[in-house]
N, C-alpha and C positions, 0 to 999 in steps of 0.2 A: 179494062183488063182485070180480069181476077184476082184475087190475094189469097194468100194462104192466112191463117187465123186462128189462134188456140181456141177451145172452145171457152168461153167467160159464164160466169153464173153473174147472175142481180147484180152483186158490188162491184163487178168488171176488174174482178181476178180470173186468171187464167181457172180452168176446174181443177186441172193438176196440183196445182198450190191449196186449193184450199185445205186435202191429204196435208194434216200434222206431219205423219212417216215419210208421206211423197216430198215434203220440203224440207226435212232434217237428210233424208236422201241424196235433195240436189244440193245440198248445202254443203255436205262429205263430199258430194263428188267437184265441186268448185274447187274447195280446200286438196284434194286430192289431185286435181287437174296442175295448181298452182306448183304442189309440190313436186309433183313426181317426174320431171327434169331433172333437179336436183337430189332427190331420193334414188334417182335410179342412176345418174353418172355415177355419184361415191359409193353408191351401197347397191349397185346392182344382182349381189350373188344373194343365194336364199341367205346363207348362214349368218347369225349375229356378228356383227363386225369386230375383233379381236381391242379396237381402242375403246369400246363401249363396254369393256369387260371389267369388273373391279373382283381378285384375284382375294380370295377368304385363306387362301389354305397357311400361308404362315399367322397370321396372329391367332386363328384356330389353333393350331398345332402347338405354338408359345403358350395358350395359356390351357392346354393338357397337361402339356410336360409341366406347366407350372403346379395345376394340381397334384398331379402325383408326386413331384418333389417335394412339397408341403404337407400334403397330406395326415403325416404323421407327427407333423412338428407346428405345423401354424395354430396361434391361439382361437382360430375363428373354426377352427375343425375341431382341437382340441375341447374348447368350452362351449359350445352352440352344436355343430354336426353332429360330434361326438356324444353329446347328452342325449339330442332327439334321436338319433339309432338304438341309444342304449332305452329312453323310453319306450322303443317301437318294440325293440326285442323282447322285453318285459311283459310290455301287456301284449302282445302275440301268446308268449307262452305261456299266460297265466289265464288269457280266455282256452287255450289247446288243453291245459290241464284239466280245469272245471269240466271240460267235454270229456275227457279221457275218466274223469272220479264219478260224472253222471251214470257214465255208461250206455250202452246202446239202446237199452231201454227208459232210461233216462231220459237220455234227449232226444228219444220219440216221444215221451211221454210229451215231454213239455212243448217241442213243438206244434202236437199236437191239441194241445190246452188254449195254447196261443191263439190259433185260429179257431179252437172253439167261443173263444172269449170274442174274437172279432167279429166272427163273422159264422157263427152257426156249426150245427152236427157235419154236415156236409162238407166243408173245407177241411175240419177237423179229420176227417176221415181220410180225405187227400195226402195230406200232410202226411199224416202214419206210413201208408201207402208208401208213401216219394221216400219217406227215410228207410222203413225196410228196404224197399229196393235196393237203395245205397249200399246196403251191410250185403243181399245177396248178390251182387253182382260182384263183391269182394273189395268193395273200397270202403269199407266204414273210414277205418284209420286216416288215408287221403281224404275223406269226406270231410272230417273233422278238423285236419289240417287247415283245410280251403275255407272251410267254415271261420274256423278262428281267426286266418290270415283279413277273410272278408269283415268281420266283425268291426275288428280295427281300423283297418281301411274305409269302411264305411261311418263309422263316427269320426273318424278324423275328415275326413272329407265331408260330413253334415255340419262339421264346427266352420272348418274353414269355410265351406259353400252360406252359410246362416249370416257367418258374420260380415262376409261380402256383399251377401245380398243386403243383410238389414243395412249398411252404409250405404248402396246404391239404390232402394229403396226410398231413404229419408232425402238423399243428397243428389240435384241435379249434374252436380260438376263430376262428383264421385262416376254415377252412373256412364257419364259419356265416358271418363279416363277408362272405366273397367271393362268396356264392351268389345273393345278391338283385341284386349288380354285373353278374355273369355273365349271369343272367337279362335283366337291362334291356338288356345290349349284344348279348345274341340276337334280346329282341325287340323293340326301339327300329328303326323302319325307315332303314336305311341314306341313304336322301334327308334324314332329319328329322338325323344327323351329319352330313351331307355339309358341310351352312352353317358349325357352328364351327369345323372344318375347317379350310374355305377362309378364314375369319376368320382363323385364326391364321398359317397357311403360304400364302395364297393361291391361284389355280389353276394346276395343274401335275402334277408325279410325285411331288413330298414329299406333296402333302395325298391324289393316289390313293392312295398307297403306304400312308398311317397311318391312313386309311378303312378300306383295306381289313385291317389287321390288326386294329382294332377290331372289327370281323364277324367275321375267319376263325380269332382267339385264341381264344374261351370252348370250342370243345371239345377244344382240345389241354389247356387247363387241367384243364377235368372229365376227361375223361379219363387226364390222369397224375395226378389226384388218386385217382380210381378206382383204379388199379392199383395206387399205393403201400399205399393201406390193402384193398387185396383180396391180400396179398401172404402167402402162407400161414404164420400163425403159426409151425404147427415149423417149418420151414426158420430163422426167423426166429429162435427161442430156442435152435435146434443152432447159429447162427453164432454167436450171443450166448455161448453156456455158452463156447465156445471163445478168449474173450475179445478180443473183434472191438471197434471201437472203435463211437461210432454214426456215426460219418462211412464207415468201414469195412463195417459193415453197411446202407449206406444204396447203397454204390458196389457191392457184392459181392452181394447176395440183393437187397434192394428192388426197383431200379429192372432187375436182368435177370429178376426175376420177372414186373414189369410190360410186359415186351418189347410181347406182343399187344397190350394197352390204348394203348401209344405210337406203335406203328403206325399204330395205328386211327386216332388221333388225328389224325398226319401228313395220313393219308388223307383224314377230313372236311376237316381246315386247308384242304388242296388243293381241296379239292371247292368249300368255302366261298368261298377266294378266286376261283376261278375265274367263280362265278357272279355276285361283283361288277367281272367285268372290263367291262362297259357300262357300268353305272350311275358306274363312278369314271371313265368315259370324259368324263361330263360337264361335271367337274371337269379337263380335260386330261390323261388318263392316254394315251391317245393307242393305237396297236394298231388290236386286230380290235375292240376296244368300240367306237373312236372311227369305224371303217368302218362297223359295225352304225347308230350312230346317228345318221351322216350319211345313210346311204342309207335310215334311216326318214324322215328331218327333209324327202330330197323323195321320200317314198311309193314308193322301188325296193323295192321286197319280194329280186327276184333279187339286189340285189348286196348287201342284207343278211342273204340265207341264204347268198350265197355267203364274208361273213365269219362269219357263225354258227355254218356246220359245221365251222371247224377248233379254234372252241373246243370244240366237242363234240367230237370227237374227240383234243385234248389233255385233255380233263375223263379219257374214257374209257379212252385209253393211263394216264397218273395213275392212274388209279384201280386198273386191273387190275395197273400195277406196282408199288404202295403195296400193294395187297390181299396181291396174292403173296409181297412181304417180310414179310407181316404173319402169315402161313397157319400158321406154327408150322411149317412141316414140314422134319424132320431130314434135313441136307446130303445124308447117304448113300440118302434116298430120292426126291431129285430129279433131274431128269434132267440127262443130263451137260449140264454148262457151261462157260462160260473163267472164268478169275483178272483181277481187276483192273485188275493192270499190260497183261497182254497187251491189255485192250480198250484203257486208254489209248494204247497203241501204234498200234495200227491206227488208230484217231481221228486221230490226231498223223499217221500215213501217208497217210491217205486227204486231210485238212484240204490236207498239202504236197503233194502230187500235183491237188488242183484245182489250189489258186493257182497250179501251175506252167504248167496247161493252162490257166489263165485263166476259169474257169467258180466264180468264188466264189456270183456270182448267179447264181438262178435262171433255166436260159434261155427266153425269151419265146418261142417257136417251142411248148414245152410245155405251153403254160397254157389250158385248157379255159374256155370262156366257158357257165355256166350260167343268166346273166342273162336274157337273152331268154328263152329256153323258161319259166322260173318265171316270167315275169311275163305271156308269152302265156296259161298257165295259170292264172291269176291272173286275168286280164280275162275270161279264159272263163269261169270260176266268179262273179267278178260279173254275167257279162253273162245266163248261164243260171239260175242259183241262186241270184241275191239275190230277187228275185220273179217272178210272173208261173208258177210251176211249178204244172202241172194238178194239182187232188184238194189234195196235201200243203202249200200254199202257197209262198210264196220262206222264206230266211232273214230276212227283212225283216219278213214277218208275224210268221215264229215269235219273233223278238227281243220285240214288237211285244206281243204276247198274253204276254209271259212277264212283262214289266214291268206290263202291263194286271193282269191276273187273281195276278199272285205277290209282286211286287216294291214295288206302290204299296198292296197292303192293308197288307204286313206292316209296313212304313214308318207308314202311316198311323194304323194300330194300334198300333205303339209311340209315338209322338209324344201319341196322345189318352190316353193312359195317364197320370195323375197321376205325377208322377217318384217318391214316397215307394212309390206301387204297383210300381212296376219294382224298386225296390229290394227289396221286399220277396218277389217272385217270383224274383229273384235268391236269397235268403236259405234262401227255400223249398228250391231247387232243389241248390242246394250243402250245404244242410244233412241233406239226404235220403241224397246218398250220399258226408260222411262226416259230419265234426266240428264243431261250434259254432265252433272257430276257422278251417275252413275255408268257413265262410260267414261270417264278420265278415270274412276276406279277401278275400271276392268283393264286398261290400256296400260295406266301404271302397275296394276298386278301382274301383266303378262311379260311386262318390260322389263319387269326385277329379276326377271327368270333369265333372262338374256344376260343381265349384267352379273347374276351370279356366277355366269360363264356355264350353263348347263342346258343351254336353247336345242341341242340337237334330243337330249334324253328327252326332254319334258315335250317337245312334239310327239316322240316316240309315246311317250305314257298318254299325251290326250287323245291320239290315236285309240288307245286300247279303250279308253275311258269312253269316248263316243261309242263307239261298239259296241261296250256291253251296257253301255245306257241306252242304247237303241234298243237290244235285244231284250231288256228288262223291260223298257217302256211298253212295247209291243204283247210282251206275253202277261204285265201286268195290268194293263189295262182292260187287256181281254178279258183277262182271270177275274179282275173286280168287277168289269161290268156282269158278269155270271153270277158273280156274288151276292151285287146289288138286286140282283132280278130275280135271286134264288132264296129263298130264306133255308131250303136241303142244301145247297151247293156252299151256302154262309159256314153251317153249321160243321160240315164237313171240312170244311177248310180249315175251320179254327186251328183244332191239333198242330195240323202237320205245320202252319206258318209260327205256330207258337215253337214246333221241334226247331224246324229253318234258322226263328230270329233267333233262340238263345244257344243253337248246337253252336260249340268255337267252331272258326273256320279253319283251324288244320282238322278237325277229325275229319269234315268232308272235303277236302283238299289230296289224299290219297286215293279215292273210290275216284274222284275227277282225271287223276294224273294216271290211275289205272287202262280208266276208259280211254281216256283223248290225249296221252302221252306227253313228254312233255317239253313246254314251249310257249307260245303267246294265246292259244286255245282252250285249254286248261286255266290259266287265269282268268280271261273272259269266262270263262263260265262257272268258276267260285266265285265271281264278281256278284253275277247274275243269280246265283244262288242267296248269296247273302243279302243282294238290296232288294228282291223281290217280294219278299212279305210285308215287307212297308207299302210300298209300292199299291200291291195288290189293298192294304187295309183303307191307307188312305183315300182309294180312289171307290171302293166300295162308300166307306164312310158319307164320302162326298156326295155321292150317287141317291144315297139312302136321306139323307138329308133336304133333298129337294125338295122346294114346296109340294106341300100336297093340292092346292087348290091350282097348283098351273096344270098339273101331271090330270088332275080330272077334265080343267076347262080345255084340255087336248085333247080327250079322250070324247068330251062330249061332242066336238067336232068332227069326231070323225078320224082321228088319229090312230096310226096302226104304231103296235109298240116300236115297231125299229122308227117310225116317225115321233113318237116321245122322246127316245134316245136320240139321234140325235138332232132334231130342233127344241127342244125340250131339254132333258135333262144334261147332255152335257157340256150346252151352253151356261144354263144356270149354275154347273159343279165347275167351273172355270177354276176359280182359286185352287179348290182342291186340287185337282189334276195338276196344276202349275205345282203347288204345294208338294205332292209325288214324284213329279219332273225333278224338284229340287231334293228331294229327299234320296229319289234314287244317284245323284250326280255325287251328292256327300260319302255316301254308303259305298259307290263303287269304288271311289276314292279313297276308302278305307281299306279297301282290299287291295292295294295297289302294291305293296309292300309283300305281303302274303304271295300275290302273285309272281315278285321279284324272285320268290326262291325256289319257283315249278317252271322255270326259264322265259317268265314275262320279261326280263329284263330292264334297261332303260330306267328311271328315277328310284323303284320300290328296290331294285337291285342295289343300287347306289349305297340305299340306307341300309340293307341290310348286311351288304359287306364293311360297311364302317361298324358298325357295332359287332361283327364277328372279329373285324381287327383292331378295333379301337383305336380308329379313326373319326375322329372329330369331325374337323372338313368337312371330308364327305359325306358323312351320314349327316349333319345340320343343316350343310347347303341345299342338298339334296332333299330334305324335309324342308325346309324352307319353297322350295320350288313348287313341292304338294301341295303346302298352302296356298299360296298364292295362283298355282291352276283352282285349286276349291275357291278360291275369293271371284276370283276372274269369270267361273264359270256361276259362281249366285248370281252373280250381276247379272249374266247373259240371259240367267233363265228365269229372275224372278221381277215381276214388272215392278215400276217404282210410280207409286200415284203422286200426279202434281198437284201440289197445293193449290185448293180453290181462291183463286183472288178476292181480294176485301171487298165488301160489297156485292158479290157474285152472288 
């Protein structure tokens, strides 16, 4: 009589077992099979079970009311808070000054010197460029403000990121304590600090000014911790045999080894604080944010692109003059430039020569009015393209069908899902590609969301999050593989993904709510707006990267290009693409909150009615939830390589 028989390879394992994935699989489904009698008598309904809930809102609430009763009278506010705001306000106003005594041409002068000294005639020239703009579009003054506000913000946050890093750097115990810190103030949404903030400093330029070094610190820190320990042993044991002290070897080799990494650093700091110059507007930071968010607050679309472009164009001067300090390239093969002093001279020339001709302000006769035309354009794209367009529908439908057919299955589908089941496809999925402890860390970050008692919003929000992570993934991978394949299509892109990454997301957060109304569709697609020029970079980058001797020995084969792509290149651009996977899943998550208040609803909503009512609870719980979906979802998405055994 016959038998039935798995199929066995050589060692006489079943073939299915040999599958790493196929036996951590059947291993989930064993553990699964054992439980789920007992997971499904007690806890049959989707919803997280009310005994599993540990309830924040009173000792929240206690130690509010505690702050504000103290506020004015505890010694720890009085002699500590109290100083550091009076610092903050100090040198705010005292860089806002020296900007206001340079004068307009002043401080194009000099920014313009800056990047000649860096980086050549050409940047120089930009810069000029970016600042006039500023003055005619009619924001000098807000320029100046934001400027200064950023100044400060940015050295405080290069002190605190420096001295972080050089401790987790030198120290292995330091660096594991700081890395989960670091983590939570990347991805804790900037609205969910904004509250104890203002709690402690109230609203103003101190509580802007310490927001914002909270966000623009963790990657000056990672990155000088980066450098110091990527700092090349021999250099490091030639200082040493020489008998170098280690404060000696830390000021001499270390830290000018790590030059590039500290740059970089600078760089993001810049990048970062810049992109919370709106959102600390809220708080009275005052500037080009606080212009952007009054002229959302009555629906001018024109007068808050026309304060949005001079942040993007300070993001993108920054940037390119940070870059260019940062490039490594030796004095002798850069193009000529001036000395220091000379620029300060000319500054100091140019400053005393307005004042003398009385032109320290920008003159009103120069100032280009773009308001109108962007918001005639503006009416005309609602009035043609919200509905009623033959064959393809308006944007009104498309919003409309997307939430219909994408947005309320997936919703609905997580929600009817027994919460132990979610967790356990969690488990599956992080355990797949890498470690057992990188799925008890997704499992436990998705669990804490439940016991903060907010399991029904925060399906709501991964709902959206999936969505517009899909729809980013899909058009930027597209968009980068064009990239990669186009060095015209590269070039073209640059611009506009540089306007995307550094435009705030309220300026284009109106023209969205214009078009596709407002609700869960509109969010999705400011989502998608803002993560997709990483997205697109990264996956270009990666593309562009590939070996070159695989991409010919293909070619010499007989390979047609869509056979390079993909058997070829983007198997080899693996990481990267995961890398963008991960990057877009961060960045959607950032806008989660943003989207909270064009009627995404569900956790970004949360936060941002707690800091409209100053509510604690809510808005930290609920930021707490964010992070923990953003922890939940690295894990899911970023594979975790296992250590090769001893002797392997």
């Amino acid at each position: 009589m016959a038998t039935l028989s798995l199929p066995t390879s050589g060692t006489g394992k079943p073939r299915v077992l040999r599958s790493r994935a196929a036996g951590k699989l059947l291993l989930l489904a064993l553990f699964t099979a054992v439980l789920l009698p007992f997971l499904n008598g007690r806890w049959g309904s989707g919803s997280w079970p009310h005994e599993l809930t540990v309830h924040l809102d009173k000792p929240l609430t206690t130690a509010s009311n505690w702050v504000i009763d103290n506020r004015d009278s505890h010694p720890v506010f009085l002699y500590f808070f109290g100083y550091v705001s009076n610092a903050v306000v100090l040198s705010v106003r005292a860089v806002y000054l020296t900007l206001l005594a340079a004068g307009w041409a002043g401080v194009t002068a000099f920014g313009a010197l800056v990047a000649w000294r860096v980086a050549g005639v050409r940047l120089a020239a930009g810069t000029a460029i970016a600042f006039l703009a500023c003055g005619a579009l009619g924001m000098w003054v807000p320029t100046m403000q934001t400027l200064a506000l950023m100044v400060v913000a940015v050295l405080a946050s290069v002190a605190v990121g420096a001295v972080l890093g050089l401790g987790a750097g030198l120290s292995d115990r330091l660096d594991r304590a700081l890395r989960p810190v670091l983590d939570t103030m990347q991805v804790l949404p900037a609205f969910a600090y904004l509250l104890p903030v203002v709690l402690v400093f109230g609203i103003g330029v101190p509580a802007a000014v310490l927001a914002t070094v909270v966000y623009a610190a963790p990657p000056m820190a990672r990155l000088t911790a980066l450098g110091l320990r990527g700092a090349d042993p021999e250099v490091l044991e030639a200082v040493e045999s020489l008998g170098a002290t280690r404060r000696q070897r830390l000021l001499t080799a270390r830290i000018p080894l790590a030059r590039k990494e500290l740059l970089l650093g600078l760089n993001q700091t810049i990048m970062m604080a810049l992109s919370m110059a709106v959102i600390a507007s809220v708080i009275g930071a005052g500037g080009l944010g606080d212009r952007v968010y009054q002229a959302l607050a009555s629906v001018d679309v024109g007068q808050a692109l026309a304060a949005g472009i001079p942040i993007v164009l300070l993001a993108i001067v920054l940037d390119r003059v940070t870059g260019a300090a940062g490039s490594g390239t030796p004095a002798s093969d850069r193009p000529r430039t001036i000395g220091w002093p000379y620029a300060l001279a000319v500054t100091v020339a140019v400053a005393l020569a307005t004042r003398l001709l009385g032109g320290l302000d920008w003159p009103a006769g120069w100032t280009l009015n773009i308001a109108e035309p962007v918001n005639r354009a503006v009416d005309w794209m609602t009035a043609h393209l919200y509905s009623g367009v033959p064959v393809v529908g308006g944007t009104a439908d498309w919003a409309g069908h997307f939430t219909t057919w994408i947005l309320d299955p997936v919703r609905s589908g997580l929600q009817w899902l027994p919460w132990w089941s979610v967790l356990l496809i969690i488990a599956a999925l992080a355990w797949l590609i890498g470690t057992w402890r990188t799925a008890l860390t997704a499992v436990l970050a998705m669990a804490a969301i439940g016991v903060l008692g907010v399991w029904e919003p925060s399906l709501d929000t991964l709902s959206q999050v999936l969505a517009a992570v899909a729809v980013t993934l899909v058009l930027g991978f597209a968009i980068g593989i064009a990239a990669a394949r186009s060095d015209r299509v590269e070039r073209a892109l640059r611009p506009v993904l540089d306007v995307f990454q550094t435009m705030p997301q309220f300026v284009y957060l109106i023209p969205v709510v214009a078009l596709f109304g407002v609700g869960r569709a509109p969010a999705i697609a400011a989502a998608v707006v803002y993560a997709l020029p990483a997205v697109v970079r990264i996956t270009a980058q990666g593309l562009r990267q590939v070996d070159a001797a695989a991409l010919e020995s293909a070619r010499s084969l007989g390979a047609t290009g869509r056979q390079q792509l993909w058997q070829v290149q983007l198997p080899l651009a693996k990481r990267s693409l995961l890398l963008a996977v991960n990057q877009g899943v961060v960045l959607v998550l950032a806008v989660v909150i943003i989207g909270g208040l064009v009627g995404g609803g569900a956790l970004g909503y949360n936060v941002a009615f707690g800091l409209a009512q100053g509510d604690l609870a809510t808005g930290l719980v609920a930021g707490a939830a964010i992070v923990c979906l953003g922890l939940m979802l690295d894990r899911v998405t970023q594979p975790t390589e296992r250590r090769a055994k001893k002797g392997a």
